[in-house]
Each structure stands twice: as C-alpha cells, then as structure tokens.
C-alpha positions in Angstrom: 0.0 0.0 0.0 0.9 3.1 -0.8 2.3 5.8 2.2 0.0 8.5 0.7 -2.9 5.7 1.1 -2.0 5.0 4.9 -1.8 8.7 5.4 -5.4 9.2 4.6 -6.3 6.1 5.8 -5.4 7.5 9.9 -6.0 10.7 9.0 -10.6 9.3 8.5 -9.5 6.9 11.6 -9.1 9.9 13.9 -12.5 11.2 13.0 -15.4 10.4 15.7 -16.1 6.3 16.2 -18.6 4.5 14.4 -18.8 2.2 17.4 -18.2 3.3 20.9 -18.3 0.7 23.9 -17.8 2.2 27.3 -17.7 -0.2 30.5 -19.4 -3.6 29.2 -20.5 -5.7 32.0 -22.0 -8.6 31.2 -22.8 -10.6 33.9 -25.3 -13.9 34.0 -27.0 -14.4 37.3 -26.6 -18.1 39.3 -29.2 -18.0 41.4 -28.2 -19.1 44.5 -25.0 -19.8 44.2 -24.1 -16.1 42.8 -23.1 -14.7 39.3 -20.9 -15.3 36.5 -19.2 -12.1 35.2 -18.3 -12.6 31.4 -17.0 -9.2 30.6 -15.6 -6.6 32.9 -15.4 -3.0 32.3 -14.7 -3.5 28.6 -14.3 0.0 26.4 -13.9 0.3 22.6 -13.8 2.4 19.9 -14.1 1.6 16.3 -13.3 4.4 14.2 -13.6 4.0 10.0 -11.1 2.9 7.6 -9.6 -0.2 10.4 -9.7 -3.4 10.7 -9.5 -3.7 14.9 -8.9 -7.3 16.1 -10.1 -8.6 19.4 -7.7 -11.3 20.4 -7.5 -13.8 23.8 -8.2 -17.0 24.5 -11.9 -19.4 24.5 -14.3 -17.7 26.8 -12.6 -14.5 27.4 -15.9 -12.5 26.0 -15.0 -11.8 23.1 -17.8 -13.1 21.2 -19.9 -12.0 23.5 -18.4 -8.2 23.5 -19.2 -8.8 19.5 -22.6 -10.2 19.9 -23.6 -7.4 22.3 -22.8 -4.7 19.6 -24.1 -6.2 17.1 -27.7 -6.0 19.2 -28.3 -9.5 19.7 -27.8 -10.0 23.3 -28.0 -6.6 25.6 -25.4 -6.0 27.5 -25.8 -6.2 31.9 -24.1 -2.8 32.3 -22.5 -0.1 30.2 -23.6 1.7 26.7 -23.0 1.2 23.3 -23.2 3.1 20.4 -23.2 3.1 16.6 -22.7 6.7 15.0 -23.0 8.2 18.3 -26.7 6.6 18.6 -27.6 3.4 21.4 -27.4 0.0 20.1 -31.4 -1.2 20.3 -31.9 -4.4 18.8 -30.1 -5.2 15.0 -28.5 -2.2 12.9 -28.9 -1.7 9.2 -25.7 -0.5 9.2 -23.7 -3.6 11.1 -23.9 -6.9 9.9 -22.4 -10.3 11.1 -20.2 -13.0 9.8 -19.8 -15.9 12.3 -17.8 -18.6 12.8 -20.3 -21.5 11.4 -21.7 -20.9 8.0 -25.0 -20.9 8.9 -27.0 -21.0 5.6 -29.7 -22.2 5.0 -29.5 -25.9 3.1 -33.1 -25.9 1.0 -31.6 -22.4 -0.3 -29.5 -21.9 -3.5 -26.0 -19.5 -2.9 -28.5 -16.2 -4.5 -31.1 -16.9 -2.2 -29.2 -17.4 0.7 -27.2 -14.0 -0.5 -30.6 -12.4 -1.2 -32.1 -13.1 2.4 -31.1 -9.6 4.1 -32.4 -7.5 1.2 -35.4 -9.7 1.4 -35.8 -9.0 4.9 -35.4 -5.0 4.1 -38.3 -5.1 1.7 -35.9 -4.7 -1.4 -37.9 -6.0 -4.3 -37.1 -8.9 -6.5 -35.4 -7.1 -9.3 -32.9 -4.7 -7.2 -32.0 -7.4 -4.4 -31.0 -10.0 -7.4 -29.0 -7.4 -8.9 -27.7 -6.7 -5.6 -26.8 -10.1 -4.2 -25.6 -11.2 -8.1 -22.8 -8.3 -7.9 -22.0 -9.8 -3.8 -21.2 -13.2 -5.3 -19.2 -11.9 -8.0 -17.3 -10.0 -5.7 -16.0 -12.3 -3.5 -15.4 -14.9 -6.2 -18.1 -17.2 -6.3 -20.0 -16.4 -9.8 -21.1 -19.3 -11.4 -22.2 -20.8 -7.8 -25.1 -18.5 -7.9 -27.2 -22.1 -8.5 -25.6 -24.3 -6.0 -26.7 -25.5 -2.8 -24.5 -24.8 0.5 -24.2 -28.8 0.2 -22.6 -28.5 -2.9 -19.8 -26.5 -1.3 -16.7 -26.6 0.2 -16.4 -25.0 4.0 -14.0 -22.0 2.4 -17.0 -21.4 -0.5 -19.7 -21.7 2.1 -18.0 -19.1 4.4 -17.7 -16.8 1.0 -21.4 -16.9 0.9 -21.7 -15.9 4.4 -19.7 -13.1 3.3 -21.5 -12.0 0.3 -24.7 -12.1 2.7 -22.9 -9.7 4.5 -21.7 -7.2 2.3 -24.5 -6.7 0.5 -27.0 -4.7 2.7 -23.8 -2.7 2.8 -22.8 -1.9 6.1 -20.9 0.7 7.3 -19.2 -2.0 9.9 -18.2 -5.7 9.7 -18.2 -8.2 12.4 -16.5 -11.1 12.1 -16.3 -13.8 14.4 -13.9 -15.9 13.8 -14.5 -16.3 10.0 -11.0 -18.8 9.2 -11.2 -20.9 12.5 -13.9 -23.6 10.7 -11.4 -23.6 7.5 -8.3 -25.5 6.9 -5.2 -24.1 7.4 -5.4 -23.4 2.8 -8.2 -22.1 2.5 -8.4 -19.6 5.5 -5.0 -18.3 4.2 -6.7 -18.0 0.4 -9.9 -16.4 1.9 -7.7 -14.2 4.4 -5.8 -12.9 1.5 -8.5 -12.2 -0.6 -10.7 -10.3 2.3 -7.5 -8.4 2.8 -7.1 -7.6 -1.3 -11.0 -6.4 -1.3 -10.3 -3.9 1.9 -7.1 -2.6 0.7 -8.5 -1.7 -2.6 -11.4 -0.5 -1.8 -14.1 -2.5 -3.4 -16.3 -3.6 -0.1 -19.1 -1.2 0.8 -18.3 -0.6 4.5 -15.8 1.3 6.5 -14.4 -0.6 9.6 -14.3 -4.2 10.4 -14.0 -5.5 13.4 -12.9 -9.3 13.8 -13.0 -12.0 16.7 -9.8 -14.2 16.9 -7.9 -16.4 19.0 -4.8 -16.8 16.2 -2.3 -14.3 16.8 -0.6 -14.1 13.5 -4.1 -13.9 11.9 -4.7 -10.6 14.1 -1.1 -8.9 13.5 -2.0 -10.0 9.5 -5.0 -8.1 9.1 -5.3 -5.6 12.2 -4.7 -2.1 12.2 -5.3 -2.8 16.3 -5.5 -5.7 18.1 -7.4 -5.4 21.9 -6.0 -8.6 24.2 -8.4 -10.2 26.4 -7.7 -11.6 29.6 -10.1 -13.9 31.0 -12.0 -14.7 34.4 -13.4 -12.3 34.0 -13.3 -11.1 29.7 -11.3 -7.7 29.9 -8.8 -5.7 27.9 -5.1 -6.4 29.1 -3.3 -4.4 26.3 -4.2 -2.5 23.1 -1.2 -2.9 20.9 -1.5 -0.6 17.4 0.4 -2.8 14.2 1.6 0.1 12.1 2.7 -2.0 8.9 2.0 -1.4 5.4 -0.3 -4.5 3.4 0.7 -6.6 2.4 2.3 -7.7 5.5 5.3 -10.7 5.5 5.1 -12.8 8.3 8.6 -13.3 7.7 9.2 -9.6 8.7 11.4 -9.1 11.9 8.6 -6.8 12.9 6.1 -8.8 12.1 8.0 -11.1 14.1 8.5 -8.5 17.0 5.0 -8.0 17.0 3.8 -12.1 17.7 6.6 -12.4 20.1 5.4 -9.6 22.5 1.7 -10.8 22.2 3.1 -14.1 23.6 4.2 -12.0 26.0 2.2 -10.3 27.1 -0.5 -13.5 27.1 1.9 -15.6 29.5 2.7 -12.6 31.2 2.6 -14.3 35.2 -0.5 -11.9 37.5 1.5 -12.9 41.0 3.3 -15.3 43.2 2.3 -18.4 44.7 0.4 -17.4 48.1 1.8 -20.5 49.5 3.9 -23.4 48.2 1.7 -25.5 45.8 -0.7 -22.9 45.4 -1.1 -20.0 42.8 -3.9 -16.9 43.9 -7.6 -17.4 43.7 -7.0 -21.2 43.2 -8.5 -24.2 45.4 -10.8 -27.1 44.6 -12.9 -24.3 42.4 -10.5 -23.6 40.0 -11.7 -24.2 36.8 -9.5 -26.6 35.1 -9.2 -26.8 30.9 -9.7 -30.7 29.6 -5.6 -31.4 28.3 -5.6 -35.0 27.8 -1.8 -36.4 29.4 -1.1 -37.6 25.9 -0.5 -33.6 24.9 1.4 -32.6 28.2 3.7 -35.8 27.1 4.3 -34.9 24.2 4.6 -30.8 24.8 7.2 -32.0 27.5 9.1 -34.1 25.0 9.0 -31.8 22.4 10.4 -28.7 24.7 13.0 -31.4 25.9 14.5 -32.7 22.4 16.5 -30.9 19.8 16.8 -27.8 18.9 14.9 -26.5 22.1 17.1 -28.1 24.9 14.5 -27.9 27.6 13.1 -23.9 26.6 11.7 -22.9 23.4 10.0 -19.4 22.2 6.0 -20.3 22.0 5.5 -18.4 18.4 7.9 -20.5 16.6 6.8 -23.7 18.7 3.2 -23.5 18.1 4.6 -22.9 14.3 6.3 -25.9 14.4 3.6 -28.2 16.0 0.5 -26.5 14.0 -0.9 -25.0 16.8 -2.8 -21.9 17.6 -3.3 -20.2 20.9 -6.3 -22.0 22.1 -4.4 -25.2 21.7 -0.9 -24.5 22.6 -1.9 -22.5 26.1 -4.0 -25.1 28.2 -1.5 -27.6 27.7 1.5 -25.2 28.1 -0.3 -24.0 31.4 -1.5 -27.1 32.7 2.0 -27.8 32.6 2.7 -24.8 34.5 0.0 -25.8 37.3 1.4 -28.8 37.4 5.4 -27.3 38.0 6.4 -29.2 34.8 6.7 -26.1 33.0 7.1 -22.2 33.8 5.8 -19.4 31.4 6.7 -16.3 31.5 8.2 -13.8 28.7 6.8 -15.9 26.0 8.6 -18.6 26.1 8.3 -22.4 27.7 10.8 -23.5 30.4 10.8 -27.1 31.8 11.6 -27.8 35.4 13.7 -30.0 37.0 10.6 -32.0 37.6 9.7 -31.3 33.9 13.0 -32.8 32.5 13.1 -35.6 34.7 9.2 -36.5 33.0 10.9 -37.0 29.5 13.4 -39.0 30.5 11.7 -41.6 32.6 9.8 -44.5 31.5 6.4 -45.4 31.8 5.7 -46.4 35.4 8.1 -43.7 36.8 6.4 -40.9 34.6 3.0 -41.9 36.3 4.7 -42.1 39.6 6.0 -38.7 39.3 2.5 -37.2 37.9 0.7 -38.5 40.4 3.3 -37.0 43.0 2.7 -33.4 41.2 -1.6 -33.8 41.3 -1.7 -34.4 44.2 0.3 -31.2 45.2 -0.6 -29.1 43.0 -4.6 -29.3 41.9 -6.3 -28.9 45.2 -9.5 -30.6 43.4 -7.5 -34.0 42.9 -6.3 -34.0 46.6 -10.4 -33.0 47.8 -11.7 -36.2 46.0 -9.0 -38.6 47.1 -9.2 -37.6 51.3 -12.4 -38.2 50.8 -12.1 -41.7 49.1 -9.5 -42.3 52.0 -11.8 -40.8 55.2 -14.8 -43.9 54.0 -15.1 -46.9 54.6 -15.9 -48.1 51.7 -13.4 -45.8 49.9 -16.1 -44.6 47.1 -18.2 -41.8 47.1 -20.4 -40.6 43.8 -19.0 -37.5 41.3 -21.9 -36.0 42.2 -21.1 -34.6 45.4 -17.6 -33.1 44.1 -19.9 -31.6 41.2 -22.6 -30.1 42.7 -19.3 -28.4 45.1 -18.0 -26.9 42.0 -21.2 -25.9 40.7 -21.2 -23.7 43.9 -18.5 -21.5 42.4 -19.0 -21.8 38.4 -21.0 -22.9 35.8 -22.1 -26.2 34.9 -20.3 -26.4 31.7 -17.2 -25.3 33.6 -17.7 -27.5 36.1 -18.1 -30.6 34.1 -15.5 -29.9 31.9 -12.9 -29.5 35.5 -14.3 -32.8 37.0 -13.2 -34.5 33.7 -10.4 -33.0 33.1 -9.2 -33.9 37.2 -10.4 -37.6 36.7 -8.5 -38.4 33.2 -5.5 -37.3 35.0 -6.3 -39.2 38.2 -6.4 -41.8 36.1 -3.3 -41.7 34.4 -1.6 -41.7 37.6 -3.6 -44.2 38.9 -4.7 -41.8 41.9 -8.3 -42.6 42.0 -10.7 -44.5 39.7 -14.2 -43.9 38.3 -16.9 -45.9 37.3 -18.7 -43.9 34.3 -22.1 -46.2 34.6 -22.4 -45.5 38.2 -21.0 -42.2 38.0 -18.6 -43.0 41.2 -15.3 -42.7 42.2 -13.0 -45.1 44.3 -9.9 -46.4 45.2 -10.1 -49.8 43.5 -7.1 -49.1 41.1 -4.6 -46.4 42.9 -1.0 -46.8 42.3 
C-alpha cells in the first residue's frame, strides 16, 4: 500500500467512532450460588477505515463483546453506540459474519445472499442485482445455483460473506471467519478479504474481527485489543503500524507475535503459599488437556533444537498450533510445576526434564506425586475416598461443590479434566455407569 494511502487512511480513523463501547458488563445471574461475570469493564472504539482485532483466548468475552454490539444480546451494564446513537436491537448499518456458515441448506448461494435485502423489503429485481454483484465480488459467480451442500467450507463461508456485504454496512463483524477452515483455504480467503479492503471494493468502513490466532490478528489488524479472561477484559491495546501486504517473515512482524506471547503468558503474582497460585483451590476451573499432549509438549520442549526452553511463536509454528491449543497444555504444565511461562517462552523444570526422560511407570509415579500437590480438586476427591469406609463416594457430590463456584459447563468440563488425570496416575478410579469414584485401582 501506498504511504499516501495510509496517510489518509489514519487521518478518516481519527474522526469520531462509528462504534463506541464504554464499560461492558455482562454478567449472567446463578441463582443461588451467585453470578458469573463474562465481561468486565470493557471500552472500545471503532473508528472507520480499520480493521481492529479482538484477540484472547476461549471464553474471554470476546464473542460476547461482539454479539452485544451487534444488538443480539443486551449487554448487563454499560452503553454502546453506533454513529453516536444506542445499540437497540439489529442495525442496518452492522452486519455479522460468524464462525459457522449458517446458511440455510433448502436455499441456493442467490437466495441465501438475497435473504437480508429480502428482509429489508428490497424488491425482487434490485436485491437480485444486488446479491448477483455480492457473489461476483468475492469470487463465487457461477455458484449462484448451487446448494450450500454443494460446497466446500472455504466457499460456504464466501457466501456468508457476500450475505454480508451486501445490505452494505458501514461495519463488519466477524467472528472468527478462518477458525472452521483448513489451514489453505483460510490463508486463500484471508488474503482475498485483505485484497477487497485494501482496494477499496467492499461497501463498508471498519471491520471489526474476533480471533484467537495471533498471527491472523497482526495479519489483518490495524489494532488488536487482548483479552484476559475470568473475567473477559482488555489487558493491552497494541497498534500494528505496517504497510499491506504484511510478510510474516518480517522481523517486525515477528517482533509484534513475540510480544503478544508475552504479554499473554505474562505471570498476574506469586504463589500465596507453596503449591498454590492466587484465587485457586478445589474451584478452579481446570481446561480438559488430555496427558497424551502434556507428554508430548514436555518431549517436544525437551529434544532438539529446544534443549528444555523454546520461544512459543515458533513452537506452536512448528507443531500446527494456535493459541487456544498450545496455552492449556502449556499451562496445565505450568500448574502442574512441569513447566514455567513467563516472557513468551516455555521452560521445563527439574521435575519437567526428569518427566521425558523416565519410563512409563516412573512418569506416572511422578505425575501423580505433582496432582496431588498441586490441583487442590484432585487432593479433595482422594481424602475423601480415603476418610470412607468403603473408599467410594459418587461424582456428584464433588460436582454439585463446584457448581457452587462456576457454571455447569465449567464444572463438568474441571471434574473430567481432574479424573483423566487421576487416572493416568492411577490416583483414584471412576466408574462412568455409576458415576462414582474409588480407590479400586490407585498406584
């Protein structure tokens, strides 16, 4: 792009926001057992001519943030605006492309294109004309016929584009458009979204884009908001100042991913007490990482060329990963004192190194050594087992004690995630038909 171009281009973003969110709260009451606050305090501005990224990890609200100013869900607390007027309900001038397709099957790629015009009361004639000149657009004329079944996932999610762009809205939303792709296609699509902004030829004036890839966000974001989560909030606004088309390859490019990293492992505080990091305790809420991938991250860090550390960008380039893959199993590790994280890069421990270079029985030895240390949870269930006679009680109990402190999605996914390592160590057992844990096969 030319200079001239990016000149003008910052000299329209400095002009008043076309969307303006000031201290987003959403919060979803519990009943009894209290509330779950999704987003906290959350301000931004979209002003025209960028592309603004909002960038953190699964259930850091950003979808939510997205959904809110898009007027499908109101938000607890806060205000929102679009050209300086509240967000009531839909806008004509914001539409939504999300993360699944969703078209409509018994409907060809027009009619699915021609369903917002439709919905406007455009008549027959004009909304053909319309969504015909969409299709073209983004490169799907001669698909006009076709069913979505007919399609491949990076054609079906050029549809969803083209249904989009043409009620012509002054903002985009996209929520994570590439994640249902392969890795070919979202690049193609990516590049060819990119090519349509950058010259010009899409009829609306800011996008703004959910992601949890990093180099997808430094690729196509003029800024990029990072959200920390428990509760969603902004950590860092960090402005990417390069011309497009932008080389990954680019030591600033490169500059840029590493300090995300960064700033995403950055550590909040110390361990109150030995074992224990802040706010934790049998309610932490615990990601599913099966051992298999902490085995095989460990083993990984531990071979050639990393040597026991290794910088996460190029890592999670080298094992296909993105953010929400790489980081539970990196900080599970962490939990778990296998690993530290801090500065964007993965260290093993003592503890870590001995892991890889143990065999079987001694690796589960050692595991079961650090779960029972270090996730309060696993310790809970097995003095339990231990105080009864009968050395069993039912999951149950342990879930309806962490349904006390989050939600029942969170704690189902924690009381898994706590029994498939139990297992591997041979800690406890559970029985899946009677929904029960014992001690009939500990180590």
């Amino acid at each position: 792009m030319e200079p001239t171009i990016l000149t003008k281009k910052h000299e329209i973003a400095a002009n008043a926001p076309l969307v303006s969110a000031k201290q987003v709260c959403q919060i979803y009451d519990k009943g009894a057992t209290g509330s779950l606050v999704v987003l906290d305090n959350v301000d931004l501005e979209l002003r025209p001519a960028e592309i603004v990224g909002l960038l953190g990890r699964s259930g850091s609200g950003k979808s939510t943030l997205l959904r809110a100013i898009a007027g499908l869900i109101r938000p607890s607390k806060g205000n929102i605006t679009f050209e300086g007027k509240p967000v009531v309900g839909t806008s004509s001038g914001i539409a939504v492309v999300f993360q699944s397709f969703a078209l409509f099957p018994w409907l060809t790629v027009l009619q699915n294109v021609e369903l917002g015009l439709e919905a406007q009361g455009v008549a027959p004639a004009e909304r053909r004309k319309h969504a015909l000149a969409a299709i073209d657009l983004i490169g799907l004329d001669g698909f006009e016929s076709a069913y979505p079944k007919e399609l491949s996932g990076g054609m079906r999610q050029r549809v969803g584009l083209a249904r989009a762009l043409v009620v012509r809205p002054k903002v985009l939303l996209m929520d994570e458009p590439f994640s249902a792709l392969d890795v070919l296609t979202a690049e193609t699509l990516r590049t060819d979204l990119l090519d349509l902004w950058c010259e010009g030829r899409m009829p609306i004036e800011s996008i703004l884009m959910v992601t949890h890839n990093i180099e997808e966000a430094v690729l196509m974001c003029d800024r990029i908001l990072i959200f920390g989560s428990n509760p969603g909030r902004v950590i860092a606004e960090i402005r990417v100042d390069l011309p497009q088309p932008r080389n990954r390859l680019d030591p600033t490019f490169r500059m840029l991913v590493e300090d995300i990293y960064a700033r995403m492992t950055v550590k909040t505080g110390a361990p109150t007490r030995d074992g224990l990091f802040p706010g934790t305790g049998i309610a932490m809420a615990l990601p599913r990482v099966s051992t298999n991938l902490m085995s095989g991250l460990i083993e990984t860090v531990a071979a050639q060329p990393y040597r026991g550390k290794a910088d996460l960008p190029p890592l999670a380039t080298h094992l296909h990963l993105d953010i929400d893959d790489l980081f539970p199993v990196a900080e599970t590790l962490q939990l778990l004192r296998f690993a530290d994280l801090e500065g964007g890069d993965i260290k093993l421990t003592a503890p870590g190194l001995r892991f890889s270079d143990s065999d079987v029985d001694e690796r589960k030895r050692l595991f079961e050594q650090h779960l029972a240390t270090y996730v309060p949870l696993a310790a809970h269930i097995r003095r339990v087992l231990d105080e009864r006679p009968t050395h069993r009680a039912p999951a149950r109990r342990f879930r309806d004690e962490l349904e006390d402190h989050m939600s029942e999605d969170y704690a189902d996914t924690t009381l898994k995630a706590v029994t498939n390592w139990a297992r591997y160590a041979e800690y406890f057992a559970y029985d899946e038909n009677a929904d029960l844990f014992t001690l009939e096969n500990p180590s």
